[in-house]
C-alpha positions as CSV (number, residue, x, y, z in Angstrom):
1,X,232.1,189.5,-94.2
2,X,228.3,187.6,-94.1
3,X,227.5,184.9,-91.8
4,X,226.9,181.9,-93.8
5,X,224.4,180.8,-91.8
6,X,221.8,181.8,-89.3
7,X,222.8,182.7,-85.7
8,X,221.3,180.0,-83.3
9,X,219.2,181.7,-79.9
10,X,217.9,179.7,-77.4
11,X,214.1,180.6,-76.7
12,X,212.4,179.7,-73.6
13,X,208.8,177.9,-73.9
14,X,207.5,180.9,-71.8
15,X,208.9,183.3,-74.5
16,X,207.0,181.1,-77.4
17,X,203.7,180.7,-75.6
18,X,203.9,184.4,-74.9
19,X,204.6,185.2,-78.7
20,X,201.6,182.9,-79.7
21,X,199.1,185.1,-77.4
22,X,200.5,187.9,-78.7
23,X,199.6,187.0,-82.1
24,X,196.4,185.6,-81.4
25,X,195.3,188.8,-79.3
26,X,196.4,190.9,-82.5
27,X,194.8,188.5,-85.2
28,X,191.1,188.8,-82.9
29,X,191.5,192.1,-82.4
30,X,192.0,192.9,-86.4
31,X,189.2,190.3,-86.7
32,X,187.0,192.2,-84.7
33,X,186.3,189.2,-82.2
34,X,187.8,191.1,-78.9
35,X,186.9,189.2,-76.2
36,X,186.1,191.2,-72.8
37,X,189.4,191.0,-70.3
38,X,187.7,189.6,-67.4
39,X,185.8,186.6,-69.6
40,X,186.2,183.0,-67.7
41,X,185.7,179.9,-70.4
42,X,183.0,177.9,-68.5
43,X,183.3,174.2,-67.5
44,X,182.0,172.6,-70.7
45,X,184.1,174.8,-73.2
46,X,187.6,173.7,-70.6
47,X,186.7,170.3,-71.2
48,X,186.0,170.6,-75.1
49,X,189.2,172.3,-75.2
50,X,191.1,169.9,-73.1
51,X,189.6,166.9,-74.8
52,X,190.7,168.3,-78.1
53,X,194.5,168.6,-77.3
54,X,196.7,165.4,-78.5
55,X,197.9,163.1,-76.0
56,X,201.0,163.8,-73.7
57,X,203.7,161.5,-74.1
């Protein structure tokens, strides 16, 4: 007999982030926009980036 409804798995937030490099590594790469592996962001682009994320509550 079917389950009736979906199983329920815990997922760690490691696991998640991990899955969302993953993808974003593979979407690039199929993109052709590959970025070398020992690239460093510089200061500005961190603070752009940092300034862009929503607020913590």
């Amino acid at each position: 007999m079917e389950r009736k409804t979906p199983k329920k798995v815990v997922v760690s937030k490691a696991a998640v982030k991990r899955s969302g490099l993953l993808a974003v590594k593979a979407s690039a790469r199929l993109e052709g926009r590959v970025v070398p592996a020992g690239h460093k962001r510089s200061a500005a682009v961190k603070a752009y980036l940092a300034k862009q994320q929503p607020p913590k509550r």
